[in-house]
N, C-alpha and C positions, 0 to 999 in steps of 0.2 A: 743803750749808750755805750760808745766804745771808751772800753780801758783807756785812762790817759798816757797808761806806760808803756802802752800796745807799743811793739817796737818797732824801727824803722828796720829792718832786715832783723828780727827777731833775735834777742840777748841767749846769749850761752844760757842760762838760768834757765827761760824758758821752750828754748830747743831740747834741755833733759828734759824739762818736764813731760813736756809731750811728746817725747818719744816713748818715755816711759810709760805714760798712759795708753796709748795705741801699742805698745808690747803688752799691756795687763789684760788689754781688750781682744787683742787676738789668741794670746795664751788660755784668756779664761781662766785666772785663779784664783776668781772666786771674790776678786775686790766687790764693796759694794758701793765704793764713792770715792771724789779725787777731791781734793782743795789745794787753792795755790793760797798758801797761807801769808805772803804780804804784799804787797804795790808790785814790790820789782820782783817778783816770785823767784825770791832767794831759797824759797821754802815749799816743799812740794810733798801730802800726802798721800800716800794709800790707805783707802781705810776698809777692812775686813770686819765680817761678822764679829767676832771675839778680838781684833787686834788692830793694831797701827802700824805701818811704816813712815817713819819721818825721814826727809832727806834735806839736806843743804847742798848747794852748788856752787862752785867757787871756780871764779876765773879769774886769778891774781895772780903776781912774779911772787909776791913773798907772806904767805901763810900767817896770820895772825892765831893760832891756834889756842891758846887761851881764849881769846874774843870766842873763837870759832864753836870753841867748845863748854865756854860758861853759854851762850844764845841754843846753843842742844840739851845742855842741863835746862833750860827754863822749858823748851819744847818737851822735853821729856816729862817733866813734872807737873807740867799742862794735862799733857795725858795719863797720869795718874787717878785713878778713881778710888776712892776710900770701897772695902768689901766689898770689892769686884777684881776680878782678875781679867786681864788685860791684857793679851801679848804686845809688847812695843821693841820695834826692831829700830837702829839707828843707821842709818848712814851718808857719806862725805860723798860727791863726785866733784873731783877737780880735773879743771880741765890743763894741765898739765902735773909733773910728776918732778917732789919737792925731794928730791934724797940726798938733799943737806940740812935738810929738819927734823930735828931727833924724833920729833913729838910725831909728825906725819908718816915717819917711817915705821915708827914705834905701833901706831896705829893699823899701819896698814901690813903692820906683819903679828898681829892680835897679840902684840908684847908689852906688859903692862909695866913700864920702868919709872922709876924717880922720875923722870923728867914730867912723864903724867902725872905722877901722884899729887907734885908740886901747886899743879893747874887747880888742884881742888880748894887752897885759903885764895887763891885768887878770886875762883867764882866765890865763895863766900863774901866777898866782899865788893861784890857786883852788885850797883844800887840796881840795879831790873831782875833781880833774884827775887824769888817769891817764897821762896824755898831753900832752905842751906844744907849743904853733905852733912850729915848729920855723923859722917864716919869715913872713914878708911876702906871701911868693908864695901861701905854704897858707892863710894867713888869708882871703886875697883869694881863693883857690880855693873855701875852704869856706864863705865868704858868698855869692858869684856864685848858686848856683841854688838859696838859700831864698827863698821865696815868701813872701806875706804876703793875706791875705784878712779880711775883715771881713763878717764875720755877727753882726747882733745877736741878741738872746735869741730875743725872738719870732718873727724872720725862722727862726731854726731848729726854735723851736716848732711854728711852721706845716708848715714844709717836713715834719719829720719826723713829725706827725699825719697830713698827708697823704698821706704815703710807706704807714704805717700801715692809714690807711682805707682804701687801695686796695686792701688785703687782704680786709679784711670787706664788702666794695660786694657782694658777691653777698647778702650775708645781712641787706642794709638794714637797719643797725641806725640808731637814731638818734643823732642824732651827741653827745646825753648818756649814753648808753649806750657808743659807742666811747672816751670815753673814760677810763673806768676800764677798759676792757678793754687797752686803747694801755698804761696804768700796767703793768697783769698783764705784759703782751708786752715791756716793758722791761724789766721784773724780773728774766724770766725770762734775757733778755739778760746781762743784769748778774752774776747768776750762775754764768752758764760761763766769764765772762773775769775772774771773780777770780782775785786774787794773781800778776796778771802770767802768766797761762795763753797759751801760743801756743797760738788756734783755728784749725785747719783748715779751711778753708772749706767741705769737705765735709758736715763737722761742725756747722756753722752750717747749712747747708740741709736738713741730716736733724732739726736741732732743731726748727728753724721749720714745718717740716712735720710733724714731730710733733704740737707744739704744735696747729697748726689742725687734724689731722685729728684726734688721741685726746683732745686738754681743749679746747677751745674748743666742738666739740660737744657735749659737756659742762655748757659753761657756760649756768646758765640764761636768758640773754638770747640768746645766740645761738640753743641749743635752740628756743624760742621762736618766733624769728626765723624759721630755717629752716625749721618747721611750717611756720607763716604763710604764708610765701611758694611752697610744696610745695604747698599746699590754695591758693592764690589759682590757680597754675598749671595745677594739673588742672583749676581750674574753666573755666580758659580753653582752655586743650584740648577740652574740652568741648563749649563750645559753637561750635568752631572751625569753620567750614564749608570747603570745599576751594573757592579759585573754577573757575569754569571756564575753561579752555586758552583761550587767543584763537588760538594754532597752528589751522591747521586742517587737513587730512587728510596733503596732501603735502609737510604739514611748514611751512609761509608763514607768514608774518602777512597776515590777510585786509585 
C-alpha cells in the first residue's frame, strides 16, 4: 500500500532522506538499516552495528529551535539503552542558512552559549518529554556533537538526480525521460519506509535491484533504450576490425 504522504514532487524532508541513504549505500559504511521515523519523514535514521545517526530536516523561513531541539532530546533519549553502550550521533539539515539565529549559528559553529543553555528548562517542561536534563553537564553533553548542515532545495535536487542517473547511464536515457522514471524510483522508495518501518539494508539492495532488473526492463523507455543501444552495439562489433600487434615475434616492441 502506498504511503499516504508519498509526495507529489517529493518534500524536501524526503529528498535528504534518500539521498542520504543511496550515499550510505554506495559509500558502504557499514550502516545496517534506515527508518523514516514519522508520516511526513521529518525524521531519518542511520542505524549501525553499535550506534545510531539521527537526523531532522527542516525547510522553514524561521527556525523554531527550542521546538527543534527539545523533539532531538526525546529522539535521543529514545535511543538510550540502560548497560549498553551506544554511539548516537545528532544532526539538523536545513534547507537554507538562518545567520540571525543565535541558537543555529551557535550550533552550527559546535559553540555551546547561554542562548543553548536556556533551551534546556524549556524542554523540561515539554509535555512529550519522557525524559528531563537532569543537569547542566547532560545538556552541554547532548548539544556537543549535533551537527548542523545546509542543503538547499535544489542543491539536493540535483545531487540526488544525479545520484539517480548514474543508475540508468548504461541505458542513455534522455534526461526527460530520466526523470519520471527518478519519480517511479522514489516512490518506490517511499513505500517500504512507511509508517516508521526499520529497513535493513539488505533489504534496500535487494529492492533496488529488483526494481532495475524485473520493472525497469520493463519499463517502456527503458525497454526501448536498451534495444537501441544492443543493435547500435552489435553493429559496431561488427564492423570492428582487430589491429595488428606492433609486438613482433620475440615478444619487443619493434
Amino acid at each position: 500500500m502506498r504511503n499516504p504522504d508519498t509526495y507529489k514532487g517529493f518534500v524536501y524532508q524526503k529528498k535528504c532522506a534518500f539521498l542520504l541513504l543511496l550515499n550510505e549505500l554506495v559509500d558502504e559504511t557499514g550502516v545496517i538499516a534506515f527508518r523514516m521515523e514519522h508520516p511526513k519523514g521529518d525524521d531519518f535514521d542511520l542505524v549501525y552495528q553499535n550506534g545510531i545517526r539521527i537526523y531532522q530536516t527542516k525547510e522553514v523561513a524561521n527556525p523554531n529551535m527550542p521546538e527543534f531541539l527539545a523533539k532531538m532530546w526525546r529522539r535521543y533519549t529514545e535511543n538510550m539503552r540502560p548497560g549498553e553502550h551506544r554511539d548516537i550521533a545528532l544532526g539538523f539539515i536545513f534547507s537554507m542558512d538562518h545567520s540571525t539565529n543565535e541558537c543555529f549559528v551557535s550550533l552550527s559553529a559546535n559553540n555551546i552559549t547561554p542562548a543553548l543553555m536556556r533551551i534546556k528548562d524549556e524542554t523540561d517542561k515539554d509535555g512529550n518529554s519522557i525524559v528531563n536534563v537532569s543537569s547542566d553537564a547532560e545538556w552541554h553533553q547532548f548539544l556537543k556533537p549535533i551537527t548542523v548542515e545546509v542543503r538547499p532545495d535544489s542543491q539536493v535536487e540535483t545531487e540526488l538526480n544525479r545520484a539517480i542517473s548514474y543508475m540508468f547511464i548504461d541505458y542513455g536515457l534522455p534526461k526527460s525521460d530520466r526523470k519520471s522514471i527518478y519519480h517511479e524510483f522514489l516512490s518506490r522508495l517511499d513505500e517500504i519506509m512507511v509508517s516508521g518501518r526499520e529497513v535493513p539494508e539488505k533489504e534496500i539492495r535487494e529492492i533496488i535491484h529488483a526494481w532495475f532488473v524485473r520493472n525497469s526492463l520493463d519499463h517502456p523507455l527503458i525497454k526501448d533504450a536498451v534495444l537501441a543501444a544492443s543493435q547500435q552495439r552489435i553493429s559496431e562489433l561488427k564492423q570492428y576490425k582487430q589491429p595488428e600487434s606492433p609486438i613482433t615475434g620475440d615478444g619487443t616492441l619493434p
